[in-house]
MMTF fields as JSON, N, C-alpha, C and O atoms, coordinates in Angstrom:
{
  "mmtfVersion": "1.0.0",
  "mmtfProducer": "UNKNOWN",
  "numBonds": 411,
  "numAtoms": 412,
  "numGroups": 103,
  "numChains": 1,
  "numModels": 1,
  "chainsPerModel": [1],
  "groupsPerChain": [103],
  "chainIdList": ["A"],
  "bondAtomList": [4, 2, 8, 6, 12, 10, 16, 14, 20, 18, 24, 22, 28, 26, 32, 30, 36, 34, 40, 38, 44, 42, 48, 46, 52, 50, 56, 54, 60, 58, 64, 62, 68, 66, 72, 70, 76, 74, 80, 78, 84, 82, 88, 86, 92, 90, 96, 94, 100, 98, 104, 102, 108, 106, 112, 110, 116, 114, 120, 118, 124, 122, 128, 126, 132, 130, 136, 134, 140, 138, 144, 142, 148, 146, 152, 150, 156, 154, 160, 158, 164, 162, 168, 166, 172, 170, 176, 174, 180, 178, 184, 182, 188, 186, 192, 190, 196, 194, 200, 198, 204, 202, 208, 206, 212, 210, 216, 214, 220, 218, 224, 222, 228, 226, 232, 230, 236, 234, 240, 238, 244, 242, 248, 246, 252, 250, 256, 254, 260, 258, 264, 262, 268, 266, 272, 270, 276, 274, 280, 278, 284, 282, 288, 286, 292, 290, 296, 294, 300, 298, 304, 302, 308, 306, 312, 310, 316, 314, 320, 318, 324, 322, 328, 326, 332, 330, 336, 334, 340, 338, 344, 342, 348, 346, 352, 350, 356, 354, 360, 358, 364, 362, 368, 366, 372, 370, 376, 374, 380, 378, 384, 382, 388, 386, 392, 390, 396, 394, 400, 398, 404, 402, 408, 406],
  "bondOrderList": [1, 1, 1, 1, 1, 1, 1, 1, 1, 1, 1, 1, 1, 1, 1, 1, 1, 1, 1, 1, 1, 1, 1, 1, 1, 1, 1, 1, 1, 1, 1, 1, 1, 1, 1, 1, 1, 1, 1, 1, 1, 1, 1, 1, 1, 1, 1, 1, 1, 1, 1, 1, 1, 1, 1, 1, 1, 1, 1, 1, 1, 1, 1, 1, 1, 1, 1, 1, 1, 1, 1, 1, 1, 1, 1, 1, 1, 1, 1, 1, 1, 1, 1, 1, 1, 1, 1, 1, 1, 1, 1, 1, 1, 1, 1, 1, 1, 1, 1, 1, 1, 1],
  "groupList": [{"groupName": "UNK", "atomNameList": ["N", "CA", "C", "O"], "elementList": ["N", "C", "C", "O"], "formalChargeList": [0, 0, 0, 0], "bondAtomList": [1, 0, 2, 1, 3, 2], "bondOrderList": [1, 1, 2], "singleLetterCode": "X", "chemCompType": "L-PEPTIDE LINKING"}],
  "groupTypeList": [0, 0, 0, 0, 0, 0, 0, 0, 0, 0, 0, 0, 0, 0, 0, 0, 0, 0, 0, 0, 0, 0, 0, 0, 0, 0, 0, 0, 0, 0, 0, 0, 0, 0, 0, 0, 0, 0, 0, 0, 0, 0, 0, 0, 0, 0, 0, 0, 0, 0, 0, 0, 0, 0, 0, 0, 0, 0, 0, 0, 0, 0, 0, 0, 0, 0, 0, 0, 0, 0, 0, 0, 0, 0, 0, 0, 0, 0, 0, 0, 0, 0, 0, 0, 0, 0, 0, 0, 0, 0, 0, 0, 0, 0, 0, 0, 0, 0, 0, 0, 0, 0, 0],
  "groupIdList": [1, 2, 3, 4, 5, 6, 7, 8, 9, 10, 11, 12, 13, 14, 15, 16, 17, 18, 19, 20, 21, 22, 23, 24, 25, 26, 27, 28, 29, 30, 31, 32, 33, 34, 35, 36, 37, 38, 39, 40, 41, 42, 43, 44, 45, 46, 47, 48, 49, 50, 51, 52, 53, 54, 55, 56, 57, 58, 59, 60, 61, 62, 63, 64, 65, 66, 67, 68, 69, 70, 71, 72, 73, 74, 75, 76, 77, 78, 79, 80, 81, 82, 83, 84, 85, 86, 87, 88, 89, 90, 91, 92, 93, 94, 95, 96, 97, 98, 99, 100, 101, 102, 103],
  "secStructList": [7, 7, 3, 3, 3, 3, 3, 7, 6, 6, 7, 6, 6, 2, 2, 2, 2, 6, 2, 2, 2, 2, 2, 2, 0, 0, 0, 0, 0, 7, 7, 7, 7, 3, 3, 3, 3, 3, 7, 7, 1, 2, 2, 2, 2, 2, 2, 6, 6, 7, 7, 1, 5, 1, 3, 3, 3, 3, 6, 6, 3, 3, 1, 1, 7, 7, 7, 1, 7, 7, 7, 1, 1, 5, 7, 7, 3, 3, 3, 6, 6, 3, 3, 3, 1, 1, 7, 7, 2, 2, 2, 2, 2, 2, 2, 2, 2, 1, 1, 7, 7, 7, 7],
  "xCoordList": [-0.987, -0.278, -1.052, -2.258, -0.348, -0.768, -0.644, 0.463, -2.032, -2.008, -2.387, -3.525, -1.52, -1.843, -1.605, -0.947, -2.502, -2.755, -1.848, -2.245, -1.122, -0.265, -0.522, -0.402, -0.935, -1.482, -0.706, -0.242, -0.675, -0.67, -1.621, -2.563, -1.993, -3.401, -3.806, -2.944, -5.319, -5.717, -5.104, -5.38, -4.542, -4.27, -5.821, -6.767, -5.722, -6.984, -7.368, -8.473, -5.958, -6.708, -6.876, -6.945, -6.96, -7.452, -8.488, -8.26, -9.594, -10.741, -10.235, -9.476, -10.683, -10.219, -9.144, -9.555, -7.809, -7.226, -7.918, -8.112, -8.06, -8.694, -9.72, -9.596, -10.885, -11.812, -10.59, -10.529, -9.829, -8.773, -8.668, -9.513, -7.72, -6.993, -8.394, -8.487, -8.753, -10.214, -10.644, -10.623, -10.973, -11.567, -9.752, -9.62, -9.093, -7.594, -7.995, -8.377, -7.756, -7.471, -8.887, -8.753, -9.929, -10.974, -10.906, -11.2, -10.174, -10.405, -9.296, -9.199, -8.426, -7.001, -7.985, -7.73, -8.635, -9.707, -9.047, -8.925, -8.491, -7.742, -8.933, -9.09, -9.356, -10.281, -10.115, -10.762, -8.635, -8.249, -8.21, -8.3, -8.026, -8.455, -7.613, -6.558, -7.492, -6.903, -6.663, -7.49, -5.27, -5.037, -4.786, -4.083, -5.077, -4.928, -3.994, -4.276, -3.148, -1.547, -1.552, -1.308, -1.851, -1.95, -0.505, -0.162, 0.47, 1.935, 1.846, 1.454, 2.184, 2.121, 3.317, 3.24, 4.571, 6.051, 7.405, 7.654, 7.952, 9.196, 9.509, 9.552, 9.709, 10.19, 9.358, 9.874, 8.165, 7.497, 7.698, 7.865, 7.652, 8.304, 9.5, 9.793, 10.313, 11.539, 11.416, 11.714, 11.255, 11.283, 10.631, 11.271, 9.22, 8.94, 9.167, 8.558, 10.193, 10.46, 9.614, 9.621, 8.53, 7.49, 8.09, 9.219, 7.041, 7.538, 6.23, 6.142, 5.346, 4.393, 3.26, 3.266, 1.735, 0.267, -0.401, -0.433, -1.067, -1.261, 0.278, 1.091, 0.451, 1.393, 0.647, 0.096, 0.718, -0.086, 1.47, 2.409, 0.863, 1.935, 1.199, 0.122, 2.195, 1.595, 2.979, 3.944, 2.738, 3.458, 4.486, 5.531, 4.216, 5.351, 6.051, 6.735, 5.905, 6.467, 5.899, 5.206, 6.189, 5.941, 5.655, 6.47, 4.258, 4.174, 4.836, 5.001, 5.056, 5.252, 6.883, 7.265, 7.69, 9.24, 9.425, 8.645, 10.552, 10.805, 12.055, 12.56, 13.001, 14.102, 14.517, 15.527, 13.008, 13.078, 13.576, 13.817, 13.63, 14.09, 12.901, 12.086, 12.782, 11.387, 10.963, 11.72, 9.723, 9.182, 7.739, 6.944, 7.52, 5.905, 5.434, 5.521, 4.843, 4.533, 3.344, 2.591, 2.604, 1.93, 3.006, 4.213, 2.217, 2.677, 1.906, 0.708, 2.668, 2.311, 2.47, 3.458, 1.298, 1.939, 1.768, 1.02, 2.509, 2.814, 1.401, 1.322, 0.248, -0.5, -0.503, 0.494, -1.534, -1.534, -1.641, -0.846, -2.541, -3.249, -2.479, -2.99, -1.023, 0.231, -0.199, -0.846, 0.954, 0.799, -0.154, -0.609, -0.926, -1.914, -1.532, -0.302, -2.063, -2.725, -2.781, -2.244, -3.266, -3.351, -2.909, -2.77, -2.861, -2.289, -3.439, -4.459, -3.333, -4.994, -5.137, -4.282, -6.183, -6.724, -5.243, -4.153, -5.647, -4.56, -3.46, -3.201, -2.531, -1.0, -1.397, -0.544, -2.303, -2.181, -2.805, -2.515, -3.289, -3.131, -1.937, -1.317, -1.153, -0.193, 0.8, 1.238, 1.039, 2.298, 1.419, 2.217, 0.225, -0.019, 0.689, 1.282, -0.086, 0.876, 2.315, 2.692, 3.064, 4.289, 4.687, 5.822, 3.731, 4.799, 5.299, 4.913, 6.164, 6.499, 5.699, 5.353, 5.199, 4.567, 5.15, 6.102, 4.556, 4.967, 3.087, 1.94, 3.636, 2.703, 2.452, 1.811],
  "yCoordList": [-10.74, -10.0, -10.143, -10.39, -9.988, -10.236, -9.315, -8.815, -8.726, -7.412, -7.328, -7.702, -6.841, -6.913, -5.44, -4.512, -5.602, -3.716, -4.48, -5.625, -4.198, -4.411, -2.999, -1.777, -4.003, -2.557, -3.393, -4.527, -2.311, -2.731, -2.884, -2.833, -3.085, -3.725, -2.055, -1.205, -1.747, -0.597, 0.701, 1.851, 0.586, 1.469, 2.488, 2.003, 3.833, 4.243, 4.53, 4.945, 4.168, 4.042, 2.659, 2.72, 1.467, 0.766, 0.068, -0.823, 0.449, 0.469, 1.229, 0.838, 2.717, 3.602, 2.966, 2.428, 2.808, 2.301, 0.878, 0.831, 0.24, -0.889, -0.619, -1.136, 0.114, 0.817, 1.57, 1.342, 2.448, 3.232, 2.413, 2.082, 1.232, 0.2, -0.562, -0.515, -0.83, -1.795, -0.615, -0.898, 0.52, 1.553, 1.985, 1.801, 2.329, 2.225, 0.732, 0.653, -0.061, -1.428, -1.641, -2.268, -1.332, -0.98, -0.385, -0.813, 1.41, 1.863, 1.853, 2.661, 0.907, 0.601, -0.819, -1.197, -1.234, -2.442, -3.565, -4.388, -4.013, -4.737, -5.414, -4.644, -6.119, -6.848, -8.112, -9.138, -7.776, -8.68, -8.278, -7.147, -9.71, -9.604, -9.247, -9.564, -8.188, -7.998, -8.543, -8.542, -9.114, -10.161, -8.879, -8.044, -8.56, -7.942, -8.424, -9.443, -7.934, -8.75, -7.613, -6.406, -8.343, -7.523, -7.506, -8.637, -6.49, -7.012, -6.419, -5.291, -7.187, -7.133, -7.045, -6.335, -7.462, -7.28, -6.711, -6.853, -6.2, -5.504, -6.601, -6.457, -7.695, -9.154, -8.952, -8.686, -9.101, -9.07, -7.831, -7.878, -6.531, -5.511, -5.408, -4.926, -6.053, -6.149, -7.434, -6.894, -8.198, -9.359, -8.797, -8.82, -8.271, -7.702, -6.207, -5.696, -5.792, -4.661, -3.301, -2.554, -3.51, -2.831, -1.555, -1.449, -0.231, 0.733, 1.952, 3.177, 0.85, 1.5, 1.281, 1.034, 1.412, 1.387, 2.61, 3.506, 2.533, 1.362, 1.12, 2.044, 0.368, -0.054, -0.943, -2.022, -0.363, -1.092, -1.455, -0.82, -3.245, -3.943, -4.901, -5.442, -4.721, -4.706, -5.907, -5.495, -7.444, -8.305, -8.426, -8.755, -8.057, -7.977, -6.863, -6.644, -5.779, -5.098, -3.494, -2.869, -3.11, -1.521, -0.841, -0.917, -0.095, 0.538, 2.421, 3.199, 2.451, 3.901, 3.455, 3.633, 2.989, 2.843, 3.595, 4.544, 3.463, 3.686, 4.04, 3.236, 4.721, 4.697, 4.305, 3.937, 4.654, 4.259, 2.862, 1.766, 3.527, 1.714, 0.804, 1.147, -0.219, -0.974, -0.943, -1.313, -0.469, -0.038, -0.538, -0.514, -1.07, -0.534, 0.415, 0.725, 1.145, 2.6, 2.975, 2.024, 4.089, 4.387, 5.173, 5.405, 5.321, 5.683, 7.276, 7.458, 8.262, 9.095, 9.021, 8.411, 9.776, 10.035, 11.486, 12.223, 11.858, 13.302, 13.604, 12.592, 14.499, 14.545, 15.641, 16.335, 16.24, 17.875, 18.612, 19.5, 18.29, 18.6, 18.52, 18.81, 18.002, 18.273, 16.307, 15.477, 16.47, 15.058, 14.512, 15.339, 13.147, 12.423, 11.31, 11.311, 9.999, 8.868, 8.237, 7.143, 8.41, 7.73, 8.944, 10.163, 8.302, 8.72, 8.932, 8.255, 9.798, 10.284, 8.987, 8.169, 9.022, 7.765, 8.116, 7.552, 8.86, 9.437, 8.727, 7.74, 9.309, 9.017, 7.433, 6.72, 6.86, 5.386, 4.623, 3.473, 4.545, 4.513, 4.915, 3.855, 5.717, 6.098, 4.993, 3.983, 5.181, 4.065, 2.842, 1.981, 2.101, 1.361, 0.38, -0.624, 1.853, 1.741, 1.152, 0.179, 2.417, 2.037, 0.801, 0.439, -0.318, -1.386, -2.322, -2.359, -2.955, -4.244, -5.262, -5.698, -5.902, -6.733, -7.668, -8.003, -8.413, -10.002, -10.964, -10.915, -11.344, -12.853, -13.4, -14.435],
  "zCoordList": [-11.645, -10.623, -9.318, -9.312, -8.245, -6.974, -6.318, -6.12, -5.677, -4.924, -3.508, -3.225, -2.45, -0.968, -0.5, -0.971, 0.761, 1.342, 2.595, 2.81, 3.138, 4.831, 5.517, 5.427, 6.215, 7.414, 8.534, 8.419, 9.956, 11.327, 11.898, 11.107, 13.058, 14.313, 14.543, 14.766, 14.443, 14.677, 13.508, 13.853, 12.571, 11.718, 11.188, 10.567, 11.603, 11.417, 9.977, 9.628, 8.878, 7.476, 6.881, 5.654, 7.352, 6.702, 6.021, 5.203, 6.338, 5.499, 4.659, 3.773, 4.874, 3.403, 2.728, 1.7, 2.927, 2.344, 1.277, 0.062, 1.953, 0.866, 0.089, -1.022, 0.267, -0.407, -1.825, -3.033, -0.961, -2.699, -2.887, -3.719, -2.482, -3.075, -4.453, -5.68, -3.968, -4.964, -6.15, -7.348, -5.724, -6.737, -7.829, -9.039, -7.244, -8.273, -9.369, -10.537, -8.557, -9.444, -10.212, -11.263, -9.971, -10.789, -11.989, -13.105, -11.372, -12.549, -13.47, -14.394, -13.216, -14.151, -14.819, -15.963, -14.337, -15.358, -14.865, -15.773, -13.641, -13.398, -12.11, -11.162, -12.072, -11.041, -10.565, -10.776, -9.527, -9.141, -7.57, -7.094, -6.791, -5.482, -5.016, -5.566, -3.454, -2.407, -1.13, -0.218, -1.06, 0.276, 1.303, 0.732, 2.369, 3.5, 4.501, 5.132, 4.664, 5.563, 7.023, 7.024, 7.968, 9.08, 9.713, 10.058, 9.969, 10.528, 12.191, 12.49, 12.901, 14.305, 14.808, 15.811, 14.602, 14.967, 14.042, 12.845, 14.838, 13.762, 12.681, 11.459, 13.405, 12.686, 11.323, 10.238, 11.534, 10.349, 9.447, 8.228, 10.337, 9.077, 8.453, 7.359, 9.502, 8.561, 7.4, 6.334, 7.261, 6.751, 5.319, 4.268, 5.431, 4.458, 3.674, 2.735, 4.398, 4.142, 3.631, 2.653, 5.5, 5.272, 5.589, 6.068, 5.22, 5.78, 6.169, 6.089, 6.611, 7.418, 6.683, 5.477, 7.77, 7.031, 6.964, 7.808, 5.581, 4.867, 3.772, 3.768, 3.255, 2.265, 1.046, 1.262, -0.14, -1.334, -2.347, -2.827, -2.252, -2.708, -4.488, -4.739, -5.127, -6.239, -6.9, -7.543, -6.532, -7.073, -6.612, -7.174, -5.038, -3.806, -3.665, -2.665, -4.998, -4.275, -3.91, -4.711, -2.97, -2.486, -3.949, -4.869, -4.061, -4.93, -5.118, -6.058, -3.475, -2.93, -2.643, -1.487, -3.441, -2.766, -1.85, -1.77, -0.779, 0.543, 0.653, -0.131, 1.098, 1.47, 3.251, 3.851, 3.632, 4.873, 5.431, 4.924, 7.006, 7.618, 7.914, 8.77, 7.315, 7.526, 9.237, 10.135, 9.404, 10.646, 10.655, 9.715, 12.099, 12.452, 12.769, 13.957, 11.984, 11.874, 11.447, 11.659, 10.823, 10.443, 9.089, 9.012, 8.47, 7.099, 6.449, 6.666, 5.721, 5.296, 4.035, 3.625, 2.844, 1.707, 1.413, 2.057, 0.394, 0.268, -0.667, -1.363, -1.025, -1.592, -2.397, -2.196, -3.572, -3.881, -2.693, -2.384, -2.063, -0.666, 0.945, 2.027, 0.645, 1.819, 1.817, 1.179, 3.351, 3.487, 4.106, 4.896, 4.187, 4.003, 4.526, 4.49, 5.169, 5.545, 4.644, 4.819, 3.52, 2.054, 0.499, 0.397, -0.034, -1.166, -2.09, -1.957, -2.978, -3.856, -4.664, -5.006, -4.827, -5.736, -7.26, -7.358, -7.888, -9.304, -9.16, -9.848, -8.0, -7.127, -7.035, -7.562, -6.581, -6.719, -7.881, -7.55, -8.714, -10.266, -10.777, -10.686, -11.264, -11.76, -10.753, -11.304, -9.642, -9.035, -9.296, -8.927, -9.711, -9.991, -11.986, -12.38, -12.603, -13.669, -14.081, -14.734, -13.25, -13.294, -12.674, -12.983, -11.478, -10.964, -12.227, -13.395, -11.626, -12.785, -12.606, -11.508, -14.249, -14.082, -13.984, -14.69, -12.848, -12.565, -12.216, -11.77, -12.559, -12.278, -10.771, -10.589]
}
């Protein structure tokens, strides 16, 4: 499986983000590398049907599904703790779990 963090230019969680991102896929025993996709134009969010940074993509696809309209944005996730910048380590393991595996 193939795993990428998409962020935007200056997103103030992307370190953290990739730091969760690596410690999740760690502790699922999965030690595989992270491509980092920087998106700079709507073009590019639409195309990938981003919907803001950070976004953790797990074999292309959004691990946090979206109903949203693909945007350059910053991104929230809902936490125990209200909403958040990133999503708890747990919340991303568990949507890790559940993606489909693909190759």
């Amino acid at each position: 499986m193939t795993y990428e963090l998409r962020v935007i230019p200056d997103c103030p969680n992307s370190i953290a983000a990739l730091e969760l991102f690596r410690r999740a896929l760690a502790a699922e025993s999965t030690g595989a590398d992270i491509r980092v996709v920087e998106l700079s134009n709507e073009e590019q969010a639409e195309s990938l049907n981003f919907h803001g940074s950070p976004s953790f993509i797990a074999g292309d696809r959004d691990v946090f599904p979206s109903t949203a309209a693909p945007a350059l944005t910053c991104r929230v996730y809902q936490t125990e703790a209200g909403l958040a910048g990133l999503p708890s380590q747990k919340d991303l393991q568990a949507a890790l779990r559940s993606a489909p595996r693909t190759s």
